[in-house]
N, C-alpha and C positions, 0 to 999 in steps of 0.2 A: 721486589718493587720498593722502592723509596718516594717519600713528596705526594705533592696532589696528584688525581688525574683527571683527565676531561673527556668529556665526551669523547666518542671514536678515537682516544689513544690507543695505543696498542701497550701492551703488558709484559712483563712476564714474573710470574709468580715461584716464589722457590717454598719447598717445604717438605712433608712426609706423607706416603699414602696418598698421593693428590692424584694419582691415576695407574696408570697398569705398569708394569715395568716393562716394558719395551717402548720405545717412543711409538708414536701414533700421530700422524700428520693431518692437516686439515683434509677434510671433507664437502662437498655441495652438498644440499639438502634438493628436495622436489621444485625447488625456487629458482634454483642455481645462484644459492648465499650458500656462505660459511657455516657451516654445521653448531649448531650450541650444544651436542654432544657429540662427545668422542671419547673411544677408549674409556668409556662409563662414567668419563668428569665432565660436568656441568661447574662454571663460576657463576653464580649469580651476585646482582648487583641491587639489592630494595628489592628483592625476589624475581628479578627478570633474567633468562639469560642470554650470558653472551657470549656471541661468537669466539670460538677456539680453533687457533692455529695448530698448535700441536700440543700435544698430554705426555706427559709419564710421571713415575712416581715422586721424582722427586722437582718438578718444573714443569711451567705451564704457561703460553702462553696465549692474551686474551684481549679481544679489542671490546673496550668499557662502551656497554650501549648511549644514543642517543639520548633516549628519554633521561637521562642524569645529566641533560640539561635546563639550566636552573637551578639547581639544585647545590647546597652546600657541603655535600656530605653524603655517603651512601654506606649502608651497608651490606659487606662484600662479603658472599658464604662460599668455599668449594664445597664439593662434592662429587662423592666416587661411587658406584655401586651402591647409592641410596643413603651409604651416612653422609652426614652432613658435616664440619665443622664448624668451631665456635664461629659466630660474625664478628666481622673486623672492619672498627668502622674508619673509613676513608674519606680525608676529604678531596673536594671535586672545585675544580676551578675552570673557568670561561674554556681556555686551552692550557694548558702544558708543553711548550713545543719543545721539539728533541732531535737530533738528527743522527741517521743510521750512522752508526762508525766499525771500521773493516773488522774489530776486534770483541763488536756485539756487549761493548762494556760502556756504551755512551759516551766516551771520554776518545780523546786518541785523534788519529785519522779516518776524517768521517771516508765512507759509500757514495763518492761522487765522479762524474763521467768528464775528460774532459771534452772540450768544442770538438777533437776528431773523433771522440767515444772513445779513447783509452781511458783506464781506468787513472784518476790521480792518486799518485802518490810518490814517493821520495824519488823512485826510479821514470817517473813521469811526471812530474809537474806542470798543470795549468801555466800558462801564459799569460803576464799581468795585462790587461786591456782585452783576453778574451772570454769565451763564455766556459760557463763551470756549471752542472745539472747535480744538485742535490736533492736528497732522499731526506723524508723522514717523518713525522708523526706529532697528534697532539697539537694539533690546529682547531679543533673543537671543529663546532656545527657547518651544515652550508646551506646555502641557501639556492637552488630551492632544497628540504630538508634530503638528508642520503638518509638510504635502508640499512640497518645491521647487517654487516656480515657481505652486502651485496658488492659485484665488480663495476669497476666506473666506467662509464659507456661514454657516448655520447647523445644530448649535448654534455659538456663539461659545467658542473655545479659551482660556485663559487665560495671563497670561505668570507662566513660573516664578517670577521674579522680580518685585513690583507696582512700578512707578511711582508716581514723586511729581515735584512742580511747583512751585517757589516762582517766585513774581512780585511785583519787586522785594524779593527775599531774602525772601517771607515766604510759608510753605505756605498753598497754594492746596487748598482741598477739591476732589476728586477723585472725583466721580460715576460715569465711566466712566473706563478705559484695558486697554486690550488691540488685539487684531487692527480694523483697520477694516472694514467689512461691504460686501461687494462690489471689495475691491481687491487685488492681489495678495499674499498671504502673506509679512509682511516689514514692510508699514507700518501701524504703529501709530495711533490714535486716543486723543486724553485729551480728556474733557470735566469743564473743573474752573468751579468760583466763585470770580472774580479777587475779592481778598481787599480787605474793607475801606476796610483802612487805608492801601492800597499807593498811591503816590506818582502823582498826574494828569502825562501828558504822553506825547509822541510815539514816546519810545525810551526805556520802562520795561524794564529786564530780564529775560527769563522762562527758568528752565533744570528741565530735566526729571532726574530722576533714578532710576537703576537702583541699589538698594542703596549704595554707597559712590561710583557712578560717575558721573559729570556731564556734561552735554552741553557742548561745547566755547561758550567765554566768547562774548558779542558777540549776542545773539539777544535782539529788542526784540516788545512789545506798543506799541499804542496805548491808551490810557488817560485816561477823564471823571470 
C-alpha cells in the first residue's frame, strides 16, 4: 500500500508471514459479510478488524473499516496465527478514490464496461458521446452508514460525498455513481457519457474525483 486510506477502501497489503502460503480467498461469516479472518490473518485497524478479501504469506488484501471515519490516522497491526506485527501508523483521509485498472497496478487501463458491456480497451474502444461503467474504490462513507464487509442490496446508499469524472481533463456526465449492486461494500460504480470533445486513442486519461481529492495520475480509457 502507499498514501492515505479511507474508510471502506479496499487494500492490499505486501510483506512476510502475513498469512498461510497458499492463497486463501474471502469468506461470509454467519451474517453473510466478509469474513475478518482468514487463513489465520486478521488486519486490524485502532484494534478493530477488518474485512479480508484474500491472505497469503506474502499479500493481503483488506477493506479499511468504517469506524476510521473521522479520524486522522490509525493504527494498522497484521496478524497471523496470534503474532502480531509491529503498528504502523497510517494516515486516513475523507476518501482516497482509485479506479480498478486490467493490470491491478492502479495505473494503466482501468476495469471498465463499454455501453454494449464489452470490455474497453485498445481492441474495443468506448465511443466518444457514449456511455462507459467504471469500477473502483475509496469513496469513503454513505449515507445511510454501510456494514463492514457486507454485499450492497437494495435500497442503493449514497456516497456522502458525489463523485465526478473527467476524461481527458474534461467532466464527463455522470448518470450513476455510488455503491455497486451485488458487490461487497467498498467498491464503487460510475456510469458517465465519455464527453464529446475528448481526444480518440488508446490511453486517454480518466480521473475520478471526491470533492477536492483525485485518483492518483496514470489511469487510461480507450477512445473512437
Amino acid at each position: 500500500m502507499a498514501g492515505a486510506v479511507s474508510p471502506g477502501g479496499i487494500l492490499v497489503l505486501y510483506g512476510q508471514r502475513l498469512g498461510p502460503a497458499a492463497l486463501t480467498t474471502l469468506s461470509l461469516d454467519a451474517q453473510g459479510r466478509v469474513a475478518t479472518v482468514l487463513g489465520g490473518t486478521r488486519i486490524l485497524f485502532d484494534g478493530i478488524a477488518a474485512p479480508l478479501l484474500y491472505s497469503s504469506a506474502g499479500q493481503v488484501s483488506v477493506i479499511v473499516p468504517y469506524a476510521m471515519s473521522g479520524r486522522s490516522s490509525a493504527a494498522m497491526v497484521a496478524e497471523h496465527n496470534g503474532i502480531k506485527s509491529a503498528a504502523l501508523n497510517v494516515a486516513v483521509e475523507p476518501a482516497a478514490p482509485g479506479l480498478f485498472t486490467v493490470d491491478f497496478s492502479g495505473r494503466n487501463q482501468v476495469a471498465a464496461l463499454n455501453e454494449d458491456g464489452t470490455v474497453n480497451g485498445a481492441s474495443q474502444p468506448a465511443e466518444r458521446g457514449k456511455l462507459l461503467v467504471l469500477y473502483g474504490t475509496g469513496a469513503g462513507v454513505f449515507r445511510p452508514a454501510a456494514t463492514d464487509g457486507g454485499v450492497v442490496g437494495l435500497p442503493l446508499p449514497e456516497h456522502l460525498e458525489p463523485l465526478r469524472v473527467e476524461i481527458d481533463g474534461r467532466p464527463a456526465e455522470v448518470l450513476y455513481q455510488g455503491p455497486a449492486p451485488g458487490l461487497v461494500s467498498g467498491v464503487f460504480q460510475i456510469n458517465v457519457r465519455v464527453p464529446a470533445e475528448a481526444t480518440e486513442g488508446v490511453a486517454v486519461p480518466v480521473t475520478v474525483l471526491s470533492g477536492a481529492l483525485r485518483s492518483p495520475a496514470g489511469t487510461t480509457v480507450a477512445l473512437k
